[in-house]
C-alpha positions in Angstrom: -23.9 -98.4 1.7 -26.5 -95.9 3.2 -23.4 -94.2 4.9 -21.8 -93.7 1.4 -24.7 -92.3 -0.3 -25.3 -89.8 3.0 -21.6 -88.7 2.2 -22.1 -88.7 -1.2 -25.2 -86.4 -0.8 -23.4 -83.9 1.8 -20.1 -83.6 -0.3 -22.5 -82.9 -3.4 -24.3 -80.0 -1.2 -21.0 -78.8 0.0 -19.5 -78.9 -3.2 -22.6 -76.9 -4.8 -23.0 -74.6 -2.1 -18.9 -73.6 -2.0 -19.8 -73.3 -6.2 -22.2 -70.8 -5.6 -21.0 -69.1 -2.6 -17.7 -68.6 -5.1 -19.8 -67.7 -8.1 -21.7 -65.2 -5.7 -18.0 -63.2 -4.8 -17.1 -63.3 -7.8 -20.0 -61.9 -9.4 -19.8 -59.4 -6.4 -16.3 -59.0 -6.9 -16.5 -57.9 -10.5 -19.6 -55.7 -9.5 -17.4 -53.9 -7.3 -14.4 -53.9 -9.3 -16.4 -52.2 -12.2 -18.1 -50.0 -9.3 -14.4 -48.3 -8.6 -13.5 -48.1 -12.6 -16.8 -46.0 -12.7 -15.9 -43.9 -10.0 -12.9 -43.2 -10.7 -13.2 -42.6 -14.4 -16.5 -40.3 -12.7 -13.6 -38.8 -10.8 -11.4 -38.1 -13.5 -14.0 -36.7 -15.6 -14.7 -34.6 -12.5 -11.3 -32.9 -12.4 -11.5 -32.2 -16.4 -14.3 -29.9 -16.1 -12.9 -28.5 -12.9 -9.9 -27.6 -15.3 -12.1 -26.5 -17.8 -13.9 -24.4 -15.7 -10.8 -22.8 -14.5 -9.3 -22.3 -17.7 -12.9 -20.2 -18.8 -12.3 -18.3 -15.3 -8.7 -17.5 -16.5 -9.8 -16.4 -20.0 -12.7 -14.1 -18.6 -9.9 -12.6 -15.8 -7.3 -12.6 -18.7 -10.0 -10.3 -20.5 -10.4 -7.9 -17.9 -6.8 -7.5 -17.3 -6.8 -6.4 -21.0 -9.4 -3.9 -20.6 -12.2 -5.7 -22.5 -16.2 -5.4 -21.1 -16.7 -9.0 -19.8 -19.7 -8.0 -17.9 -20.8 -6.7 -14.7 -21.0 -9.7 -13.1 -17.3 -10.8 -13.9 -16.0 -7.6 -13.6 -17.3 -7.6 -9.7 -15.0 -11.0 -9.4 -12.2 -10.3 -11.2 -11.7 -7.6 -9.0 -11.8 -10.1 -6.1 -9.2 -11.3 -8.1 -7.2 -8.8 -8.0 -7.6 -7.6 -4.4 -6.6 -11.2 -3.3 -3.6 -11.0 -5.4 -2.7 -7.7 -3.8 -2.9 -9.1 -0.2 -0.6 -12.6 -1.8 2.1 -9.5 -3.2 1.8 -7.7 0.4 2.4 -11.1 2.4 5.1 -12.3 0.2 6.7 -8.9 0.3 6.4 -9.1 3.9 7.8 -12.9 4.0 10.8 -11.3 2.6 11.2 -8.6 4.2 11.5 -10.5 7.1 14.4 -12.6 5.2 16.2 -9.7 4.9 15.1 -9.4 1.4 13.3 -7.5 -1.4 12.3 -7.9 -5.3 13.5 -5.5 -7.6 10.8 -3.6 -9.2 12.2 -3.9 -12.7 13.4 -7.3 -13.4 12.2 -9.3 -10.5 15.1 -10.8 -9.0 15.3 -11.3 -5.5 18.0 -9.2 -4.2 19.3 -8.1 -0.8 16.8 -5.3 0.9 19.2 -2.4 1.5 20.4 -2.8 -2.1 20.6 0.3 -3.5 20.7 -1.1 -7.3 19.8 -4.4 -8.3 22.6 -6.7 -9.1 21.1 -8.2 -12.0 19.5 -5.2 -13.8 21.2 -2.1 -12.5 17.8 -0.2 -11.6 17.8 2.1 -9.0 15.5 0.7 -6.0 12.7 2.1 -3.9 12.6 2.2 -0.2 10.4 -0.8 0.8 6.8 0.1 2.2 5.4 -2.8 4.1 1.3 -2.1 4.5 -0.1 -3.2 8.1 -2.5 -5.0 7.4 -5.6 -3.3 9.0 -7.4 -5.0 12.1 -11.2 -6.1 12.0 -13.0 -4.9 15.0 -16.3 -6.1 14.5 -19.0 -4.1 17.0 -20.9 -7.2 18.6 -24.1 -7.5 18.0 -26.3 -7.8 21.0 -29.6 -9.3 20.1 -32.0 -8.0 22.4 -35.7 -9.0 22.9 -38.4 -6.4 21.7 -41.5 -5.5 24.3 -44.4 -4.4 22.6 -45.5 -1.0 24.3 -49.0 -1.3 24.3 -49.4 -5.0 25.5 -46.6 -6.1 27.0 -46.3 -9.2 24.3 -42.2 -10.2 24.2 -41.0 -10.6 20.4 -37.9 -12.1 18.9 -35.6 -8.8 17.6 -36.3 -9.5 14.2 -40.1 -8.6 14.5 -41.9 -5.9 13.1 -45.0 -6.0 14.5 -46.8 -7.4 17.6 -48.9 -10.0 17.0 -51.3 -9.6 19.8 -52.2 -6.1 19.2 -50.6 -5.3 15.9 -48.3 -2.5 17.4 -45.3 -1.6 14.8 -42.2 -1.5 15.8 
């Protein structure tokens, strides 16, 4: 009889401890479940103002494309805007020039580059000019320790003044 109750006592321990070991996943589980719904619906929210923002950066270019004042500080971007959109135009026209092909200045069909007239609109057509794109060569900068005069002290480049003897450089 001792034997059964000793079983009887184990199977109830093992049979409360697999009860809370599941109650303790599952309660982790859901935890963690609701964790990801948050995120993700933190995510989503995320990419709404992303959009929104964009769609107030489009309005504000839009503006200045009209001619409207939208402010120094916008104008100065917009027409990062607009340079970058020049250099897209350049490569593109390059990317087809290289096909063999142009876009006609009036209608903007895609049309063979020694057309002489566009076969969709009839328009008379430009010689192609392809800009090279100009190449940055950057003067290197040598950094070069500074030697105070008076004292002989050894400074980073970036100092003004010695700090030994107060020499300005």
């Amino acid at each position: 009889m001792e034997f059964m109750k000793k079983v009887e006592q184990i199977s109830k321990k093992v049979g409360d401890t697999a009860t809370n070991t599941y109650n303790t996943v599952a309660d982790k589980s859901g935890k963690l479940i609701e964790e990801t719904k948050l995120k993700i619906a933190i995510s989503e929210k995320q990419t709404d103002i992303d959009e929104i923002y964009e769609e107030i950066g489009k309005a504000v270019y839009n503006a200045y494309k009209a001619g409207e004042d939208v402010g120094k500080d916008f104008t100065k971007e917009a027409k990062k805007i607009d340079k970058l959109n020049e250099e897209i135009q350049n490569m593109n026209t390059k990317i087809l020039y290289n096909k063999g092909l142009r876009v006609c200045a009036s209608c903007g069909e895609t049309i063979p580059l020694d057309s002489k007239f566009c076969v969709n609109c009839g328009e008379k057509q430009k010689a192609v000019k392809i800009k090279e794109e100009k190449k940055e060569t950057k003067k290197e900068e040598v950094e070069v320790e500074k030697v105070c005069p008076e004292c002989g002290q050894v400074f980073e480049p970036t100092a003004k003044y010695c700090n030994k003897c107060g020499h300005k450089f």
